[in-house]
C-alpha positions as CSV (number, residue, x, y, z in Angstrom):
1,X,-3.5,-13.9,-5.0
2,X,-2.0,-17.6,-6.2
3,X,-2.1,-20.1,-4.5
4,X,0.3,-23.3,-4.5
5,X,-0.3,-26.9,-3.7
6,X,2.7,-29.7,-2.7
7,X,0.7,-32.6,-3.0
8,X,2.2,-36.4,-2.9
9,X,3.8,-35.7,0.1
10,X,5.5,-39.2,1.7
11,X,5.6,-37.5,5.1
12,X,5.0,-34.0,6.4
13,X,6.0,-33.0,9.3
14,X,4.1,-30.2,10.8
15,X,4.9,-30.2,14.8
16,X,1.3,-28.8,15.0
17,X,-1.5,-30.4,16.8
18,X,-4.6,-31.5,15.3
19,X,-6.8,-28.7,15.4
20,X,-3.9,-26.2,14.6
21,X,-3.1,-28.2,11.3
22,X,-7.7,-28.7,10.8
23,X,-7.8,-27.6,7.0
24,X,-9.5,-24.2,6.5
25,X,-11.8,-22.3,3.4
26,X,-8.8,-19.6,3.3
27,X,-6.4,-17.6,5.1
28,X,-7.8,-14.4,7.5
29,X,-8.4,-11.1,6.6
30,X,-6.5,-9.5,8.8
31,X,-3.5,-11.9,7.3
32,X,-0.4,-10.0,5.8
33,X,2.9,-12.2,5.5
34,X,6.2,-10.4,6.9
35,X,8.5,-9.9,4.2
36,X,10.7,-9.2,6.5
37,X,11.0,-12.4,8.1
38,X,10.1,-10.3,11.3
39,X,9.2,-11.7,14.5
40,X,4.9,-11.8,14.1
41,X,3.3,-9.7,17.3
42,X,1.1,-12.9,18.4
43,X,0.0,-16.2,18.2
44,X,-0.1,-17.3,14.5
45,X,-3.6,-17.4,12.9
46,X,-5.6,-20.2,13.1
47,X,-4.2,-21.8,16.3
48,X,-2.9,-21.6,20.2
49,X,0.8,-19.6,20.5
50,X,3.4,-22.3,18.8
51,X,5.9,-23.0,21.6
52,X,4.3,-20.8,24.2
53,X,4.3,-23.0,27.0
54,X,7.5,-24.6,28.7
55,X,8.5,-27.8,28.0
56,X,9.1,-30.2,25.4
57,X,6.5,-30.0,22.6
58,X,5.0,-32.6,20.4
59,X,6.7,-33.8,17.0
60,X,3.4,-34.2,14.4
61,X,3.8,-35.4,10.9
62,X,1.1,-36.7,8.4
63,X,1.4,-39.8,5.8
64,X,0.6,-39.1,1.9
65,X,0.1,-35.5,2.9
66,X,-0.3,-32.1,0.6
67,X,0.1,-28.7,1.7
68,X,-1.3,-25.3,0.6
69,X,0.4,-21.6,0.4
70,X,-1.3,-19.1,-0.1
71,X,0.1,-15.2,0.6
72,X,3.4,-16.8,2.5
73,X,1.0,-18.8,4.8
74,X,0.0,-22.0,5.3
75,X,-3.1,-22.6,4.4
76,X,-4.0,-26.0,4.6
77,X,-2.3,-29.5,5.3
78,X,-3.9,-32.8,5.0
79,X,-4.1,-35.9,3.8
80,X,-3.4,-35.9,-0.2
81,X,-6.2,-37.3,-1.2
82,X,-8.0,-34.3,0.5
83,X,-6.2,-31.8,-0.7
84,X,-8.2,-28.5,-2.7
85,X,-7.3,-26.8,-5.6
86,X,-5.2,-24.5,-6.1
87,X,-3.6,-22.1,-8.7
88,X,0.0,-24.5,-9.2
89,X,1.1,-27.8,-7.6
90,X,4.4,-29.2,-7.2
91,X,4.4,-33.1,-7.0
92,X,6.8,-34.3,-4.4
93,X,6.9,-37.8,-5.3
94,X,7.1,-39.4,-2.0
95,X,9.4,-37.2,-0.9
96,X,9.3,-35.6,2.8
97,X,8.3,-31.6,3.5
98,X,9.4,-30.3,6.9
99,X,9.4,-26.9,8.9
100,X,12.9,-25.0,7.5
101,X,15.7,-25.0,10.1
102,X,15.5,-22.0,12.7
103,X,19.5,-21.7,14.2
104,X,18.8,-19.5,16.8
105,X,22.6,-19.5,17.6
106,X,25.1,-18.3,15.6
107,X,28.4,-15.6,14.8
108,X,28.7,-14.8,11.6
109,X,30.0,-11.3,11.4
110,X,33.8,-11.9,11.4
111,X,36.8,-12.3,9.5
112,X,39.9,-14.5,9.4
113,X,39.9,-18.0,10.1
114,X,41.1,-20.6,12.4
115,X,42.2,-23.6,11.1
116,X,45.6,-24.1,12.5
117,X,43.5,-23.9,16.4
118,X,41.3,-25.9,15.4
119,X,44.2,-28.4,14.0
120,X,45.7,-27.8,17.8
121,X,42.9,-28.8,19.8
122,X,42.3,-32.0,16.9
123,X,46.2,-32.7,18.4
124,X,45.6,-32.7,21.9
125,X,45.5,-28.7,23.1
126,X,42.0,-28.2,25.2
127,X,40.0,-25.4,24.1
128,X,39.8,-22.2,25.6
129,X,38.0,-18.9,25.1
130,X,40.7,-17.0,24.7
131,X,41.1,-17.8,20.9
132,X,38.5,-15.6,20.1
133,X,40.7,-12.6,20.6
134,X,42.3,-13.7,16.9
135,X,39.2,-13.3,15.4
136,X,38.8,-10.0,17.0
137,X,41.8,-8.6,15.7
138,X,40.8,-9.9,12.3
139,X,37.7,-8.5,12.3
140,X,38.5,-5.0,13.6
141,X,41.0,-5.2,10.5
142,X,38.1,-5.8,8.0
143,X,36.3,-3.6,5.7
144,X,32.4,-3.5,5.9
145,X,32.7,-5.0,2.2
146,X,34.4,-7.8,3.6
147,X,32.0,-8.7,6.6
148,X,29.4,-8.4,4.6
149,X,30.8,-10.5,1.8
150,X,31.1,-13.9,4.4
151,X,28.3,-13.0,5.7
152,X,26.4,-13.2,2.2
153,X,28.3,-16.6,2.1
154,X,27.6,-18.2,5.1
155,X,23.9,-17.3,5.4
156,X,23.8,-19.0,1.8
157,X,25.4,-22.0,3.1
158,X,22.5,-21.7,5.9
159,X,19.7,-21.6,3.3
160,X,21.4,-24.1,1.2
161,X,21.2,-26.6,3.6
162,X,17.3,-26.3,4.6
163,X,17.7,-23.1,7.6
164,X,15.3,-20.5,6.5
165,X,15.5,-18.1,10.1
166,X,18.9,-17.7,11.9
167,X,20.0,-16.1,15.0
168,X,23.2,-13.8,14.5
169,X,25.7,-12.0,17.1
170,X,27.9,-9.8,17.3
171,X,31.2,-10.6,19.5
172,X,34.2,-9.5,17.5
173,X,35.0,-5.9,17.7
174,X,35.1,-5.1,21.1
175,X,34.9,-1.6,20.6
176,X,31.9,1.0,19.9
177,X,32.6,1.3,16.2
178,X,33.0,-2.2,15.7
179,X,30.3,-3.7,17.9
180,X,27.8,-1.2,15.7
181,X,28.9,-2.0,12.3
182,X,28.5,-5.5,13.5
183,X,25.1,-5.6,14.0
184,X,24.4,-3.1,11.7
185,X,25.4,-5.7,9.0
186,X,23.7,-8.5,10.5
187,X,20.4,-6.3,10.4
188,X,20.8,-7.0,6.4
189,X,20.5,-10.6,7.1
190,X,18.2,-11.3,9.7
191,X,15.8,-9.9,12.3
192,X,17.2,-12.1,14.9
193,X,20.2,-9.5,15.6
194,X,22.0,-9.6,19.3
195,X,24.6,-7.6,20.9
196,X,27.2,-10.0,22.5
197,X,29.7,-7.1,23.4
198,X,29.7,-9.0,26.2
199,X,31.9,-12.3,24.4
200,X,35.3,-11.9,25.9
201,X,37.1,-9.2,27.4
202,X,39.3,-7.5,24.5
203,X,43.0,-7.0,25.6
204,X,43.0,-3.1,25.5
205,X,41.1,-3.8,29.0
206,X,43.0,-6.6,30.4
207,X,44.0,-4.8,33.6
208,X,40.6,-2.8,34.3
209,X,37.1,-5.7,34.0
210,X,34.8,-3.1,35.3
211,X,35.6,-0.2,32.9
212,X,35.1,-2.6,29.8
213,X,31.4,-4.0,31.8
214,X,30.9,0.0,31.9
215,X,31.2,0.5,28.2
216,X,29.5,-2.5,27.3
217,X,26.5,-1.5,29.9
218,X,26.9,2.2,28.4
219,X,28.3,3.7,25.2
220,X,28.7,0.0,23.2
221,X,25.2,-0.6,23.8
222,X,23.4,2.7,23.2
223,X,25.2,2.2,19.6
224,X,24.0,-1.2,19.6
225,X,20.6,-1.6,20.5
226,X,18.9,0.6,17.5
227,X,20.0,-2.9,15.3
228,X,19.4,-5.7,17.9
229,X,16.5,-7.4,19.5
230,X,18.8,-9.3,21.8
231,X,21.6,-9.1,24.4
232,X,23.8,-12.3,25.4
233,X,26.7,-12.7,27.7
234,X,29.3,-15.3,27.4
235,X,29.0,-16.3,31.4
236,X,32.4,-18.7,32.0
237,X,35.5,-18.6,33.2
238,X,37.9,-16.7,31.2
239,X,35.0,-14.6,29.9
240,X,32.8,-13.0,32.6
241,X,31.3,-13.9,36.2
242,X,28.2,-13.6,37.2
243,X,27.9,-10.4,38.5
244,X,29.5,-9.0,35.5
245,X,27.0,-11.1,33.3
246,X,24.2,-9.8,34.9
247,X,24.9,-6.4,34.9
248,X,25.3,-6.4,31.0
249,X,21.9,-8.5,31.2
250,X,20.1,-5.9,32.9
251,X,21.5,-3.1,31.2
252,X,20.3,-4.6,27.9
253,X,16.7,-5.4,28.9
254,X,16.6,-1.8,30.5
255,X,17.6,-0.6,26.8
256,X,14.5,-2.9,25.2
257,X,16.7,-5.9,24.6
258,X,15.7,-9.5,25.6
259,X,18.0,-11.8,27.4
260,X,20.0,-14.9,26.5
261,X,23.2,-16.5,28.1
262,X,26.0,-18.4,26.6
263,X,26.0,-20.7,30.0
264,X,28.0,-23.2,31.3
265,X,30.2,-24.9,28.3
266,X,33.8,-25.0,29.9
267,X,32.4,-26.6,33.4
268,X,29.3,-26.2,35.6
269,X,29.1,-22.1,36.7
270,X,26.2,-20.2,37.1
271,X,25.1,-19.1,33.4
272,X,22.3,-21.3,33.6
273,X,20.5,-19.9,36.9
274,X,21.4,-16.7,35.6
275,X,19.4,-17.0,32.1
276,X,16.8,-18.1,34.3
277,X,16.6,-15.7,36.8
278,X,16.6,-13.2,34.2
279,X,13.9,-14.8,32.4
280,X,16.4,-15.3,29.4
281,X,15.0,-17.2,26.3
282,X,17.7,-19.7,25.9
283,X,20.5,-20.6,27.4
284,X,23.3,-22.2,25.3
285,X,25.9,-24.8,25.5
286,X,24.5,-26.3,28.5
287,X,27.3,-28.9,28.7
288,X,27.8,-29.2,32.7
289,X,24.9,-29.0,34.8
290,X,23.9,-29.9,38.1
291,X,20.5,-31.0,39.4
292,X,19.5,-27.3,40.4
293,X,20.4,-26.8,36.7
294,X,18.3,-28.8,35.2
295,X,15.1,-28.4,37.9
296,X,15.6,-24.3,37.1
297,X,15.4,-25.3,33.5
298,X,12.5,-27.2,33.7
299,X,10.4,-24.5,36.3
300,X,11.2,-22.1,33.4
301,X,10.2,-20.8,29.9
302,X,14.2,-20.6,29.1
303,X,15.1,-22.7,26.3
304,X,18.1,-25.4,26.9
305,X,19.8,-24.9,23.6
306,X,22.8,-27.8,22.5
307,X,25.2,-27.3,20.2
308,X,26.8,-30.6,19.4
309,X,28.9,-29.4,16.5
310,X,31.2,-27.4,19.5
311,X,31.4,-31.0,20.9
312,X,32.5,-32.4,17.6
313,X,35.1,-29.4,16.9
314,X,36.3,-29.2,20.5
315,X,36.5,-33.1,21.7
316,X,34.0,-31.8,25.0
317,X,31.8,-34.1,26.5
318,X,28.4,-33.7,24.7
319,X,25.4,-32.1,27.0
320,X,22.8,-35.3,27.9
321,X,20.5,-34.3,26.3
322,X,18.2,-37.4,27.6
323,X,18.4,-36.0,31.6
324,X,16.8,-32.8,29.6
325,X,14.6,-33.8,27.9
326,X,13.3,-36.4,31.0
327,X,12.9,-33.5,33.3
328,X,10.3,-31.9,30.8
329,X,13.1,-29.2,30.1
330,X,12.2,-27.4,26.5
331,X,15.5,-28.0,23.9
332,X,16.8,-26.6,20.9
333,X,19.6,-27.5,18.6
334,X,22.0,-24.9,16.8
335,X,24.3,-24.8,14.9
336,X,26.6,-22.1,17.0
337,X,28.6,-21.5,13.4
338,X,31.8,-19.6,14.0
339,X,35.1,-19.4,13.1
340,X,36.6,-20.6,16.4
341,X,34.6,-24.0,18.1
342,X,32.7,-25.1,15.7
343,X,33.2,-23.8,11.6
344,X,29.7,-25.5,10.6
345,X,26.8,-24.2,8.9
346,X,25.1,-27.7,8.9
347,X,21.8,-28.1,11.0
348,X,21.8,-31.4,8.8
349,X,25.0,-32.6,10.6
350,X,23.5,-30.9,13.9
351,X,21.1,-33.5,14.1
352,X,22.9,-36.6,13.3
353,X,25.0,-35.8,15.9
354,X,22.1,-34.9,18.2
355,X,20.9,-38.2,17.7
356,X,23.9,-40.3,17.5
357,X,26.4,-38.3,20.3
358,X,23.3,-37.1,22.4
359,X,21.0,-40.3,22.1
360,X,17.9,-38.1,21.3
361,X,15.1,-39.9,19.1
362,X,15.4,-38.6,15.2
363,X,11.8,-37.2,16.0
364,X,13.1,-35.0,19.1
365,X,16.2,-33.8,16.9
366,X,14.3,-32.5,14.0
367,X,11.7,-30.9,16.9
368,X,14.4,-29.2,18.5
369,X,16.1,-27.6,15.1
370,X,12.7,-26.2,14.0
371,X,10.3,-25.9,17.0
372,X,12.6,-25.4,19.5
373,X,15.1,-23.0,17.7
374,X,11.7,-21.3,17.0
375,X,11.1,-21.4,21.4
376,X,14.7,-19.9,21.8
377,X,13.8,-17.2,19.3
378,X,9.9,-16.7,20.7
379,X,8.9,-16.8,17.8
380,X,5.5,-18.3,16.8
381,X,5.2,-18.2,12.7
382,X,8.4,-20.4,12.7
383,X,9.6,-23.9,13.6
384,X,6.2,-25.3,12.1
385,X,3.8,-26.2,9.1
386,X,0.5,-25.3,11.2
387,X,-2.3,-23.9,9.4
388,X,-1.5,-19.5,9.7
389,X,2.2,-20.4,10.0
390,X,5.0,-18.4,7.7
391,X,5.3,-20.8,4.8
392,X,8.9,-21.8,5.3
393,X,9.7,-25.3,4.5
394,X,12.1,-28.2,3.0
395,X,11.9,-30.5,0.5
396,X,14.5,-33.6,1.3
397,X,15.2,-35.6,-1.1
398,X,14.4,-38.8,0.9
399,X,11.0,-40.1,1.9
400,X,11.9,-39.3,5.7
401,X,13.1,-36.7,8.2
402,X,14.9,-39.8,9.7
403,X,17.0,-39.6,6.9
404,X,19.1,-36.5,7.8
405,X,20.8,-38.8,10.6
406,X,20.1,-42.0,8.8
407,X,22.4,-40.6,6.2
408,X,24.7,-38.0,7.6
409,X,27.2,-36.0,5.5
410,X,24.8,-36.7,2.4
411,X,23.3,-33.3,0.4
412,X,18.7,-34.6,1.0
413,X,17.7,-30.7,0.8
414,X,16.5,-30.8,-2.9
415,X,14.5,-27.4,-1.9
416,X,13.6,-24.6,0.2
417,X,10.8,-22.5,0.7
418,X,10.5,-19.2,2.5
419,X,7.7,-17.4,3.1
420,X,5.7,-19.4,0.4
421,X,8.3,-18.4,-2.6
422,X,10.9,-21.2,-3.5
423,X,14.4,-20.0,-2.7
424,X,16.4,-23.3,-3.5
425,X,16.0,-25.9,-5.7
């Protein structure tokens, strides 16, 4: 079993706490990395559960740091000058090592574009969600080849530019067949699968809400849920009410699925109580809330996640991400990449507008695309460079993780490693 060394590290960022990141002799016995990029049954090895608790957690980072892989772990972290042998070393000069990105929201299994909307809405025309039925036609129209050629695309765009675990729905096909293929391919990408037959209601079933809530609570997902860990509902006007949304949220946790909401994007509903009541991971968007809101957020486990690149591509107001964050609410950024309200596979750009648009610290911003994505997935070997954590990780070429907003639009990722092997460079 090799092991590697990064040493000459100008700052690592780890979001682990001290004892978590407390250098060890060697990995566990017991320690297998998932190939797979699978969700891990438990805490990681050699710490507390990473993002178990609610509310915000802790951005950590160490000065003229080195790191150690060994088996797709990490294995050690500490200063340089500490660091133990190992088998190879990469010399970072100066440069900065952080968690890789985890998007835990994204639609990726489609085809067609949207340019000429989004060329609209740049012109004045609000955005609505009926555009997506476009897409849906498009898709539907696709081959399997096809969806599964932009889908090899954009989840290289998503490595390229530092996100090593991604989140991926369904949404556009709106019937059994194409709902199944769709997470069927997105299975090829990712673990993080979910069923969002739930995303609008297709036209064929414009006249009759409750028979297309019955196929979605019925046949749709008992194709679906072999290939999916999760089931969302796009809760909003022009999409579906709460008691529509809640059925199709029940139904998919009866079938073994776990809950998340698109909630509250187009103006303030009741997506967000919802997720919670439901015990939901995340709920996204998270653009108009009220008090109740925020105080259900912050009693909860349920992830706020933001997506400020639908603010950038759709002129909304961005969420406030400070009134969050100040309430001891837990908060993710994604990248919510689809071909609609936001064509953007950039966490990079994600943050900077976090930070600039959504006044969060540049500390907070990188905690939320790693740690926090990590929270809205539940997963615990992600999001972090803590000692027993999958060894998933950037290389920016800049001496700072302040950088990817100091510098926005620039390419910093010079590379990316997941699960200890180096997959960019």
């Amino acid at each position: 079993m090799s092991s590697l060394l990064i040493t000459n590290i100008g700052e690592l960022v780890t979001n682990a706490p001290p004892d978590a990141a407390a250098p060890r002799s060697g990995p566990p016995d017991s320690a297998t990395p998932p190939d797979s990029g699978a969700p891990d049954s438990g805490a990681p090895y050699g710490g507390a559960p990473y993002g178990g608790a609610p509310g915000p957690g802790t951005f950590a980072s160490v000065a003229d740091a080195a790191l150690v892989i060994e088996a797709g772990r990490v294995a050690w972290t500490g200063p340089a000058a500490r660091a133990p042998a190992a088998d190879e070393s990469v010399d970072a000069a100066g440069r900065a090592v952080l968690p890789g990105f985890v998007d835990s929201h994204a639609h990726l299994v489609f085809a067609g574009e949207r340019g000429a909307e989004f060329a609209a809405r740049m012109a004045g025309l609000p955005y609505q969600a009926g555009g997506i039925r476009s897409t849906v036609a498009a898709t539907r129209a696709a081959t399997d080849d096809q969806l599964r050629a932009n889908l090899r695309r954009l989840s290289g765009e998503l490595l390229f530019q530092g996100t090593t675990t991604f989140e991926c729905k369904s949404g556009y096909g709106l019937t059994v067949p194409d709902e199944a293929r769709s997470v069927a391919l997105a299975a090829e990408f990712t673990p993080e699968v979910t069923y969002l037959g739930a995303h609008v209601i297709p036209p064929e079933f414009d006249r009759d809400l409750a028979a297309y809530v019955d196929l979605v609570c019925g046949a749709m997902l008992d194709a679906c849920a072999p290939h999916a860990r999760w089931v969302d509902v796009f809760c909003e006007r022009g999409a579906f009410g709460r008691d529509e949304a809640a059925a199709v949220l029940a139904a998919g946790t009866a079938a073994g699925l776990q809950p998340r909401v698109h909630a509250n994007q187009l103006g303030p509903g009741p997506g967000v109580q919802l997720a919670v009541e439901c015990a939901a991971a995340s709920a996204d968007h998270c653009t108009y809330l009220d008090d109740a809101d925020v105080d259900a957020l912050a009693s909860s486990a349920t992830v706020a996640t933001l997506l400020p690149g639908v603010e950038f591509s759709t002129r909304q107001p961005y969420p406030d991400a400070r009134r969050l964050l100040g309430a001891g609410v837990t908060v993710a950024i994604a990248t919510d990449c689809n071909p609609g309200s936001c064509f953007t596979s950039s966490m990079p750009l994600c943050i900077a507008l976090a930070v600039r648009e959504m006044r969060m610290t540049t500390q907070e911003a990188l905690w939320a695309a790693t740690a926090g994505g990590a929270r809205a997935l539940r997963r615990t070997d992600v999001g972090h460079l803590g000692v027993g954590g999958r060894a998933d990780l950037i290389m920016l070429d800049a001496p700072s993780h302040s950088y990817l907003a100091y510098r926005p639009g620039v390419p910093q990722i010079a590379a990316v490693w997941q699960a200890g092997k180096l997959a960019t460079a």
